[in-house]
C-alpha positions as CSV (number, residue, x, y, z in Angstrom):
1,X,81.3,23.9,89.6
2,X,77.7,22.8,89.2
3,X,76.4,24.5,92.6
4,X,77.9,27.2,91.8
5,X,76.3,27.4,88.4
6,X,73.1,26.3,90.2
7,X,73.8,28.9,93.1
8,X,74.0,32.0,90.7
9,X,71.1,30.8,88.8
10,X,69.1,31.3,91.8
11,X,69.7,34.8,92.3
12,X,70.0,35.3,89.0
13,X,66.6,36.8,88.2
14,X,67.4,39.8,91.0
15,X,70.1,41.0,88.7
16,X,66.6,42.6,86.8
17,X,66.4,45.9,88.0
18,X,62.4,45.5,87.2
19,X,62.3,42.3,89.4
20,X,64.8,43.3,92.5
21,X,62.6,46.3,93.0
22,X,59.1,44.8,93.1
23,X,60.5,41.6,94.5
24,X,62.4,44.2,97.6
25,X,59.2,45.9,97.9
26,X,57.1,43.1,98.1
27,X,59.1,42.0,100.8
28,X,58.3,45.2,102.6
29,X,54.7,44.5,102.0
30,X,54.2,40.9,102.9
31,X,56.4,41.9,105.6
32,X,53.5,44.8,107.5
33,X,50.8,42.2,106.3
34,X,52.3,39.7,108.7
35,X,53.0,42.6,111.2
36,X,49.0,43.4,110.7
37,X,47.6,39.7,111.2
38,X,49.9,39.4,114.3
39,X,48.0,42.3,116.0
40,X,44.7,40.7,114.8
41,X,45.4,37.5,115.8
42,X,46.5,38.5,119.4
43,X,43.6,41.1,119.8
44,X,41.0,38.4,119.0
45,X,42.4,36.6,122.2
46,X,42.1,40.0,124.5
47,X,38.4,40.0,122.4
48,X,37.3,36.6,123.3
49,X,39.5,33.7,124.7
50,X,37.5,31.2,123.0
51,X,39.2,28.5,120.9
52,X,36.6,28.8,118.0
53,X,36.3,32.8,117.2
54,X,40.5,32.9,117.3
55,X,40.0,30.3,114.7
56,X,37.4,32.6,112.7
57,X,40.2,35.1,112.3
58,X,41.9,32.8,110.3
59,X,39.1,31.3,108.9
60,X,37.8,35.1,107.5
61,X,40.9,35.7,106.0
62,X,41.2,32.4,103.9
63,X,37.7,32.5,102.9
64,X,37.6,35.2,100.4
65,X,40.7,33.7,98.8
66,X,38.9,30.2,98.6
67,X,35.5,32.2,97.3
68,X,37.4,34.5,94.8
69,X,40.5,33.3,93.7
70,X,39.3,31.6,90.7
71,X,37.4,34.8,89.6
72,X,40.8,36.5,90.0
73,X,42.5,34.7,87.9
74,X,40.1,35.5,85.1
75,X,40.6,38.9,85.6
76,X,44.5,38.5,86.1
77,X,44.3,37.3,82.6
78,X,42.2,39.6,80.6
79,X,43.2,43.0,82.9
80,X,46.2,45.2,82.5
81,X,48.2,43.4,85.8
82,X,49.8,46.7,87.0
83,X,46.5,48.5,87.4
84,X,45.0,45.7,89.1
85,X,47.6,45.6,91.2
86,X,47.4,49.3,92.2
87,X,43.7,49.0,92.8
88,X,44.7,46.0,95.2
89,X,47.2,47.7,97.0
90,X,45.0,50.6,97.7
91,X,42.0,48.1,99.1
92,X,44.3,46.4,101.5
93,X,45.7,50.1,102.7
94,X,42.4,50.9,103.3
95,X,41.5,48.0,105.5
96,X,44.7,48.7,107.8
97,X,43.6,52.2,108.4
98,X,40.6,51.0,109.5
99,X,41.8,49.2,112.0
100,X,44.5,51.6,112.9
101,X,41.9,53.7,113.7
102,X,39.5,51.8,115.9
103,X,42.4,50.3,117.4
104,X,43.7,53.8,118.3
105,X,40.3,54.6,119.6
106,X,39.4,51.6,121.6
107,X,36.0,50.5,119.2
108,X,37.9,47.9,117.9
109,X,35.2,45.0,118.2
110,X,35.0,40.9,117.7
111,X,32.4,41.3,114.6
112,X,34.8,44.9,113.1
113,X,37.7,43.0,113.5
114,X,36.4,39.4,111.6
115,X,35.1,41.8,109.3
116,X,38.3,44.2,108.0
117,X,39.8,40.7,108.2
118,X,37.3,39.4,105.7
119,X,38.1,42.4,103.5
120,X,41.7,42.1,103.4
121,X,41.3,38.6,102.6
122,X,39.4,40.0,99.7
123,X,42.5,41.8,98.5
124,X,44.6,38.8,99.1
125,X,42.8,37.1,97.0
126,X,42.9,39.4,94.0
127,X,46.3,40.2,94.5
128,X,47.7,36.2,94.7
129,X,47.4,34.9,91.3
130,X,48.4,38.3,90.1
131,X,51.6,38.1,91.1
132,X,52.4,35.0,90.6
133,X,51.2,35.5,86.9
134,X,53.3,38.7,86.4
135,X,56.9,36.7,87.1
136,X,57.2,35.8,83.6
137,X,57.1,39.5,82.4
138,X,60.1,40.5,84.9
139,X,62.8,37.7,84.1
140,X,63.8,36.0,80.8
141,X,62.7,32.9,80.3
142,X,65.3,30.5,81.7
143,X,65.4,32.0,85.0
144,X,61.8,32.1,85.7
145,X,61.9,29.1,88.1
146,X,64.4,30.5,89.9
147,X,62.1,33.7,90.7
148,X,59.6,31.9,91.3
149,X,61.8,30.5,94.2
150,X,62.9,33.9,95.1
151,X,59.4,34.5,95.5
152,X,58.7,32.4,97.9
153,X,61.9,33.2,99.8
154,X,60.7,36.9,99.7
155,X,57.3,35.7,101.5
156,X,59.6,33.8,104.5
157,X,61.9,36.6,104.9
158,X,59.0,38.3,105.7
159,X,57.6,36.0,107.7
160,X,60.7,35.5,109.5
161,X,60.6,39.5,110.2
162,X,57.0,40.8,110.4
163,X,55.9,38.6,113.0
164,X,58.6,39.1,115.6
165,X,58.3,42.6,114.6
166,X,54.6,42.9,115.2
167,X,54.9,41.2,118.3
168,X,57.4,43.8,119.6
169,X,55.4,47.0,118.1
170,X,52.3,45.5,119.8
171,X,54.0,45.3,122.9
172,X,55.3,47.8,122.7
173,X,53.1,50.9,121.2
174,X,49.7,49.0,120.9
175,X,48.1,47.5,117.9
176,X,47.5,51.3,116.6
177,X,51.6,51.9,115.7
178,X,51.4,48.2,114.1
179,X,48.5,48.5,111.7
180,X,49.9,52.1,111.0
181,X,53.4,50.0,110.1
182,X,51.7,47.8,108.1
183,X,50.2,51.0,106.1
184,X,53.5,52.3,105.3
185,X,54.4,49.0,103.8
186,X,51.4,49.5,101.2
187,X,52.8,52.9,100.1
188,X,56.0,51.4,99.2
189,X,54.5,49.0,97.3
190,X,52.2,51.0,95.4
191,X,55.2,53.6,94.5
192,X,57.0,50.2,93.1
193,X,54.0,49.5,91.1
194,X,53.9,53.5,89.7
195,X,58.1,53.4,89.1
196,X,57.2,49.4,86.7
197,X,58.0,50.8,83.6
198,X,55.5,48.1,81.9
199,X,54.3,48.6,78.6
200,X,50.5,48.9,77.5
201,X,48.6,45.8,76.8
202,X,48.6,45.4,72.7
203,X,44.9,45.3,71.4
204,X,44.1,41.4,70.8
205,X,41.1,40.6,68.4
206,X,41.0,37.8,70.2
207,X,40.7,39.0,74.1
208,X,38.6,37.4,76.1
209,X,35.7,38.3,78.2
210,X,35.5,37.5,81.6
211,X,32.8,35.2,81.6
212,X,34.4,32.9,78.6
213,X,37.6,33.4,80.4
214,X,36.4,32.1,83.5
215,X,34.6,29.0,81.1
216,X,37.8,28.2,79.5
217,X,39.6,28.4,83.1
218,X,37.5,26.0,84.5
219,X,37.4,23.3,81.4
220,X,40.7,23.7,81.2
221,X,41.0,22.8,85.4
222,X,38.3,20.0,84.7
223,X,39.8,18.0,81.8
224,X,43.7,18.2,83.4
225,X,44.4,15.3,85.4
226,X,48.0,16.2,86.5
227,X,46.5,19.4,88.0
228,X,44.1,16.9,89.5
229,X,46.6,15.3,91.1
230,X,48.4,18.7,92.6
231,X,44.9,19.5,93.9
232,X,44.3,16.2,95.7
233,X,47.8,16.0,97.3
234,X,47.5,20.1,98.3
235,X,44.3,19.7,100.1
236,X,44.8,16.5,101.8
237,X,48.1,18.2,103.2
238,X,46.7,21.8,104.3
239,X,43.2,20.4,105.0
240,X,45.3,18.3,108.7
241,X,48.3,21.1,108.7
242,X,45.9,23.7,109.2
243,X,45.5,22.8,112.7
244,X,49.1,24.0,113.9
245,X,47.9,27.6,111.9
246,X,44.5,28.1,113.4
247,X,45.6,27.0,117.2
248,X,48.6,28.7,117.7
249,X,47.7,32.1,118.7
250,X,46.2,30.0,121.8
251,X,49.3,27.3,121.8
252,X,51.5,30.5,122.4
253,X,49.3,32.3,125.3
254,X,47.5,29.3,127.3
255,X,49.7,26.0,126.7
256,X,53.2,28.1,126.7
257,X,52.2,31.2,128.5
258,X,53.7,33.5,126.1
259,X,52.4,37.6,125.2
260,X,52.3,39.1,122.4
261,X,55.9,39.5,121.5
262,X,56.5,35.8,122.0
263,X,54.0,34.7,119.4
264,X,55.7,37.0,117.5
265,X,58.6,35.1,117.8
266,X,56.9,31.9,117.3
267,X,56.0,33.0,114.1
268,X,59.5,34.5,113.4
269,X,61.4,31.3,114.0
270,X,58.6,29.9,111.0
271,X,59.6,32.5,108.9
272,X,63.6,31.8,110.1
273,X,62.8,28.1,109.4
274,X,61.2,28.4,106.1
275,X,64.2,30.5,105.2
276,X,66.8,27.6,106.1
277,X,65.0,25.5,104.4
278,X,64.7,27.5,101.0
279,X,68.8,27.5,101.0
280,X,69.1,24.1,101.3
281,X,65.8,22.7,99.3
282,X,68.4,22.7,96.2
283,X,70.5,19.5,97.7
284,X,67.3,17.9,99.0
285,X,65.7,18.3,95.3
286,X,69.1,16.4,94.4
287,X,68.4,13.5,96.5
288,X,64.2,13.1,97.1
289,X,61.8,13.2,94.8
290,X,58.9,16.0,94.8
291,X,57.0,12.7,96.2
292,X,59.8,12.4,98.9
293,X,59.9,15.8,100.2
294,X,56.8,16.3,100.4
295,X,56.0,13.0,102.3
296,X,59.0,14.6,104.4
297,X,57.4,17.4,105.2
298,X,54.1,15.6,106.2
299,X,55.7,13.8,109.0
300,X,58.0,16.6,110.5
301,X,54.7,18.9,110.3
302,X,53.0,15.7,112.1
303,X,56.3,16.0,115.0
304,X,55.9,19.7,115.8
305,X,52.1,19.5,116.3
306,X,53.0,16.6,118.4
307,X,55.7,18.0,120.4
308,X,53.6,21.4,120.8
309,X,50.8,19.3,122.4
310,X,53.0,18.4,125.2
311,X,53.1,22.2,126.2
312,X,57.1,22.3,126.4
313,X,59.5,25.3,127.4
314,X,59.4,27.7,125.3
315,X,63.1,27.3,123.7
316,X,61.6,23.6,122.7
317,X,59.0,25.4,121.1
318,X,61.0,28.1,119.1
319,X,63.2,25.0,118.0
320,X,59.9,23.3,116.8
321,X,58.9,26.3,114.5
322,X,61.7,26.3,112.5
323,X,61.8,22.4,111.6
324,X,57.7,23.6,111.4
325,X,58.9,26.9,108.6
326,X,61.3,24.4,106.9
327,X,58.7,21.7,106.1
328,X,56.0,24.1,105.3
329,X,58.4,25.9,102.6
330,X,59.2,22.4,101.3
331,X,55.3,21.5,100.7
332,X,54.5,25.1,99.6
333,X,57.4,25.3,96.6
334,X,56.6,21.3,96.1
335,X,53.2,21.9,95.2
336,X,53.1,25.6,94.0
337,X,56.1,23.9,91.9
338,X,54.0,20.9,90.4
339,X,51.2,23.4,89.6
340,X,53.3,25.4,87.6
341,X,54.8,22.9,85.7
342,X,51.7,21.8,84.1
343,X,50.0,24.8,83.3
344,X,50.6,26.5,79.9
345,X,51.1,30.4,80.0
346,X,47.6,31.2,78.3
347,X,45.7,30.0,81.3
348,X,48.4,30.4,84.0
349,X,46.4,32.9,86.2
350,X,43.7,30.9,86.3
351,X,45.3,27.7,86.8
352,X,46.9,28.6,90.0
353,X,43.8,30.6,91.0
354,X,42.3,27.3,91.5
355,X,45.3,25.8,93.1
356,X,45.1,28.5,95.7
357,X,40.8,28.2,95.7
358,X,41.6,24.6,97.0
359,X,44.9,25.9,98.9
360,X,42.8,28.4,101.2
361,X,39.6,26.4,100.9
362,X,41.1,23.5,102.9
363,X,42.8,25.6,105.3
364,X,39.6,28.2,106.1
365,X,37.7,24.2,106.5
366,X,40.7,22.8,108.6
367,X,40.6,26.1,110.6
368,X,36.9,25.8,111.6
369,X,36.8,22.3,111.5
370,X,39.9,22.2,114.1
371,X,38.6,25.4,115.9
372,X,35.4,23.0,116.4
373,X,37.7,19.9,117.5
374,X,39.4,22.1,120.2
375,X,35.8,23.5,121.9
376,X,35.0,20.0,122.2
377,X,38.2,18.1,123.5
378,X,40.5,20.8,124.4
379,X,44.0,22.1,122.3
380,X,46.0,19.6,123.4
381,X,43.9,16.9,122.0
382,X,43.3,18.4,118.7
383,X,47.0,19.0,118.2
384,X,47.2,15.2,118.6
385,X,44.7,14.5,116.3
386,X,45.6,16.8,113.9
387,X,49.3,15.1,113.8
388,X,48.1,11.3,113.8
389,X,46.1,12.7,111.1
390,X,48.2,13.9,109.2
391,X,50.9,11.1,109.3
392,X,48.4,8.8,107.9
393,X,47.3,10.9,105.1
394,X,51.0,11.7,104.4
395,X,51.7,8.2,103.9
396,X,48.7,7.3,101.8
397,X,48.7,10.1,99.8
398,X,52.8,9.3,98.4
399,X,51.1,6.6,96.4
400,X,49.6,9.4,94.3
401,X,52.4,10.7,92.6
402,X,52.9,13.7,91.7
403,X,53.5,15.0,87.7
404,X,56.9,15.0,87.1
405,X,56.2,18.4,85.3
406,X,58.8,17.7,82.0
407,X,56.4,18.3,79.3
408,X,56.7,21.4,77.0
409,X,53.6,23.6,77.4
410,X,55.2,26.5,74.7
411,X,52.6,27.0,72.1
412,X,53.6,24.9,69.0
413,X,51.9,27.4,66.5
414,X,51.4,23.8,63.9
415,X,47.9,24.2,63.0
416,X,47.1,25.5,59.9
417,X,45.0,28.6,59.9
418,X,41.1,27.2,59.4
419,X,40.2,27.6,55.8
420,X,36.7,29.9,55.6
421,X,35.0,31.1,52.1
422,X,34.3,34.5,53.6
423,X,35.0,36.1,56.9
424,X,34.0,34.5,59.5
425,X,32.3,37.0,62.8
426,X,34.2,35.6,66.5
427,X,30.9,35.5,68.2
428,X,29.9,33.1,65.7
429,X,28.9,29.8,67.5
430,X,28.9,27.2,68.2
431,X,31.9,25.5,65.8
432,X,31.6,21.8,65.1
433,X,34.8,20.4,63.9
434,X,35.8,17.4,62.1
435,X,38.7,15.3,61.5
436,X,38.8,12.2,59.0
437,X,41.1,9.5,59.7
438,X,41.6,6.3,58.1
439,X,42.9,3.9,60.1
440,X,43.5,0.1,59.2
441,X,41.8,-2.5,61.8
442,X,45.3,-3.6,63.1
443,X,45.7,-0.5,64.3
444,X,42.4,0.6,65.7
445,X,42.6,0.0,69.1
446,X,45.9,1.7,69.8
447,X,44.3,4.6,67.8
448,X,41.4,4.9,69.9
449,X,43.6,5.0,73.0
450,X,45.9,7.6,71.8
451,X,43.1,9.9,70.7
452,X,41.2,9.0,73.8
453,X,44.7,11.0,75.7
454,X,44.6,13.6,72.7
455,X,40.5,14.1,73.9
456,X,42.2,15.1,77.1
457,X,44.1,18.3,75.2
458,X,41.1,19.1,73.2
459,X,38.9,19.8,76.2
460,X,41.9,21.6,77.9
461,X,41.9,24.0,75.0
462,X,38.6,24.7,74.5
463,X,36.1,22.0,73.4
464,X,33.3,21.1,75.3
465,X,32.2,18.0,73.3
466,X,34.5,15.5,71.9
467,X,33.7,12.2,70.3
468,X,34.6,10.1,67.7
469,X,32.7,8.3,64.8
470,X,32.7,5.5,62.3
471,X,31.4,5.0,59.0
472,X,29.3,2.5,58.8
473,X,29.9,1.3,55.3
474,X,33.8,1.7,56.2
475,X,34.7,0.9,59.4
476,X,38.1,2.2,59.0
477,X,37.2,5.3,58.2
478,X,36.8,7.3,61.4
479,X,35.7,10.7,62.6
480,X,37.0,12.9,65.3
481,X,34.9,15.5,66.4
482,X,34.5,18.4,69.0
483,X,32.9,21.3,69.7
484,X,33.9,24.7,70.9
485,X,31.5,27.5,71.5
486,X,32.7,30.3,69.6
487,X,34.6,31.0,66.1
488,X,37.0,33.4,68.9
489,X,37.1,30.9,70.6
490,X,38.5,27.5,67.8
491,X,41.0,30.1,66.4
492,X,42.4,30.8,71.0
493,X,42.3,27.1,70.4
494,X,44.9,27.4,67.1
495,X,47.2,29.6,69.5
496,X,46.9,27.1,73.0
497,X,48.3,24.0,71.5
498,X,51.4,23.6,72.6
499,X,54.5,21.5,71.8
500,X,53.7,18.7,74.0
501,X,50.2,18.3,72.4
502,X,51.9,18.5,69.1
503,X,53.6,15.5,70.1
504,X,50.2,13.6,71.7
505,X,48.7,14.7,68.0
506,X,51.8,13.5,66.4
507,X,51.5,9.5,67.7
508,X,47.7,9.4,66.8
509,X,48.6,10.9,63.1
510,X,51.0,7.9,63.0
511,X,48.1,5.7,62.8
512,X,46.8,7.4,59.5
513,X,47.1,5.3,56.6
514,X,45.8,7.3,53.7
515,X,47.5,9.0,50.7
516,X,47.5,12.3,52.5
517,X,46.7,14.1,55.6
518,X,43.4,13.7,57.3
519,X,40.8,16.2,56.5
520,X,40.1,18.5,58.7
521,X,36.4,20.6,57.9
522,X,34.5,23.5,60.4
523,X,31.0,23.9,60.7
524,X,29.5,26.6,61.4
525,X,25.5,26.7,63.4
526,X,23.6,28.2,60.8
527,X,20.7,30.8,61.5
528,X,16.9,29.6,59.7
529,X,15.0,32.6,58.8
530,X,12.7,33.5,61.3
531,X,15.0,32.4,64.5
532,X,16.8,34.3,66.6
């Protein structure tokens, strides 16, 4: 009875007309981006056979992602999503008939071809947090986990397709009938986008602006030490993985002797693999621990670079890449998983921006750095390298547990609205705030460590100073203070909160011993005549 409940909850969110459709067409669109990175990939090695600029192709399409991603997810926060979307779609369109057409007409070059690479990883990167930041407005609430699964099956049904399908197009018709696929696939998508009957973005006195977006992003990301933990644990794994990615263009064609529609189908039985292991990650989350699986897909990531290093048949091979897609779906959803878990909806977009800064940052490094490793000592080598590597960071790295992602981040609403004499302008600033406490001496060292873990939240939310004060005439009368750099800004604060920082505030409260609650005053950065 229980898998069945849990096996209709996962398809649950697709009975959303809104989500099947852009979830079906983004499908179609991942599916003629992989068909499009297929025919670049293999063209680089008809451009130059060298290990290093097939490594580039990766590298220039994971760059922009690690450059801009974070910058995206400001904007994926503070722009109407559906427009952005649109203007994304229409950039990575462009790109493919670009190279449709100097693929068509033979002036396809090494340096045009990095290039248009570079640009759609440009578009990548502003569509990525985007859409991960739009699920919540497609599904109710409860199933919103379970699309973001969907999700990420979408992405490996594609990748189980587009690749085989690329590789037979390109051998087929040429690279000009593939890239032209691959423009199709944006048109679908787009006409999705136009049909999203989404409604307009309600006028918020409290918007942001991109800049103090991007501020409050980046606090937030600096004072979170769970999401430092994701962060770690993601590039350690991607930074040594990265090497099967980068090589295999050359793996399929010099060590296995493959064309074009065989790496196509190398890349298929990933996307076949990753697909397997989606339907059964359910009865693996049952019996490992987010730790386990992904320490799991360390080591049989470690075996398939291992095995492709011997330069085996070609049906050994295949059989590799689908224990290869089933691992690298496991640390993908594992990790994209943990992320999500301990980010709260305000900063969601940016949050996983910079999960997937440090995502494609160590992969365009592991790319060069491997693409290096394999001028020098050859691809069989590297592959070997890469896998010890990898094993031993796998196994060190599973003493770093990962969050167990069980707190409530929905906005608790508990503060009291700030008391002012007159209104008070939102670009007011800075706002020093102040919070007496009385605490007895018995009790002052567990106070201080519980508001040194509630100093954590503060900075999350907005502060960029925090301390905490005695008086010297009565040392159990202490002050909390913190700083945040606009009257906008403290009264975001009032809305971030959420119930699980309600509930850090609730046990340092506990240790208040006076009549009534502690006092809580603002202070506002007054103007002298004469300054600016």
């Amino acid at each position: 009875m229980n898998a069945t409940k849990s096996s209709a909850g996962s398809f649950a969110p697709l009975a959303q007309p809104v989500f099947a459709v852009l979830w079906a067409a983004t499908v179609l669109g991942n599916t003629g981006s992989f068909m499009r990175d297929v025919a670049s990939s293999w063209l680089m090695t008809d451009l130059s056979a060298s290990p290093a600029a097939v490594a580039l192709v990766q590298a220039a399409g994971t760059l922009p992602i690690f450059l801009l991603a974070i910058p995206a997810g400001v904007l994926t926060d503070i722009l109407d999503r559906r427009k952005f979307l649109i203007a994304v779609q229409l950039l990575l369109a462009s790109v493919s008939i670009s190279l449709m057409v100097l693929a068509q007409t033979g002036m396809l070059s090494v340096s045009a071809l990095i290039g248009l690479t570079f640009l759609g990883g440009i578009g990548a990167a502003l569509m990525g947090p985007t859409w991960q930041a739009i699920v919540p407005e497609l599904v109710k609430r409860e199933d919103v986990k379970s699309a973001v699964a969907l999700n990420s099956l979408g992405i490996n049904i594609a990748r189980s397709i587009g690749p085989a399908a690329g590789g037979l197009l390109l051998a087929a018709f040429g690279a000009g009938i593939t890239y032209g696929a691959d423009v199709a696939s944006y048109i679908i998508v787009i006409a999705a986008l136009v049909w999203w009957p989404r409604a307009k973005n309600a006028n918020d006195a409290l918007s942001e602006s991109f800049f103090g977006a991007f501020r409050a992003g980046l606090r937030y990301t600096r004072a979170s030490r769970p999401l430092h933990v994701v962060l770690v644990r993601a590039a350690i794994f991607f930074a040594f993985a990265s090497a099967v990615w980068a090589l295999l263009p050359l793996v399929a064609r010099q060590l296995l002797g493959g064309d074009a529609s065989f790496y196509g189908i190398l890349l298929g039985a990933v996307g076949a693999g990753a697909i397997g292991g989606a339907l059964v990650m359910p009865k693996l989350r049952d019996r490992l621990s987010s730790d386990g699986l992904l320490l799991g897909a360390a080591v049989i990531t470690a075996v398939v670079m291992g095995v492709l290093s011997l330069a085996p048949p070609k049906w050994v091979a295949i059989t590799a890449l689908l224990f290869l897609g089933g691992a690298w779906i496991t640390a993908l959803t594992t990790l994209n998983g943990a992320a999500q878990a301990v980010l709260p909806n305000w900063v969601r977009g940016r949050g996983l921006a910079v999960y997937l800064t440090v995502f494609n940052g160590a992969m365009t490094a592991g790319s060069l750095g491997w693409g290096a490793v394999g001028e020098a000592v050859g691809i069989q080598a590297t592959l070997l390298i890469g896998a010890v590597g990898l094993l031993v960071a796998g196994f060190i790295m599973h003493r770093l547990k990962l969050p167990a992602g069980d707190v409530d981040m929905v906005p608790s609403n508990h503060w009291p609205e700030p008391l002012v004499a007159e209104p008070v302008a939102h670009d007011r600033g800075p706002v020093l705030i102040l919070i007496e406490y009385h605490v007895e001496k018995q009790h002052r060292q567990a106070f201080l460590h519980a508001l040194d873990t509630l100093s954590q939240e503060r900075r999350r939310d907005g502060a960029y100073g925090w301390g905490v004060t005695e008086d010297s005439a009565d040392p159990e009368k202490m002050v909390e203070w913190f700083m945040v750099e606009s009257w906008a800004e403290h009264l975001r604060q009032h809305k971030r909160v959420s119930n699980a920082d309600a509930d850090l505030q609730g046990k340092v409260l506990a240790y208040h011993s006076g009549p009534d609650k502690p006092v809580v005053r603002h202070f506002l950065t007054v103007n002298r005549p004469g300054k600016a």
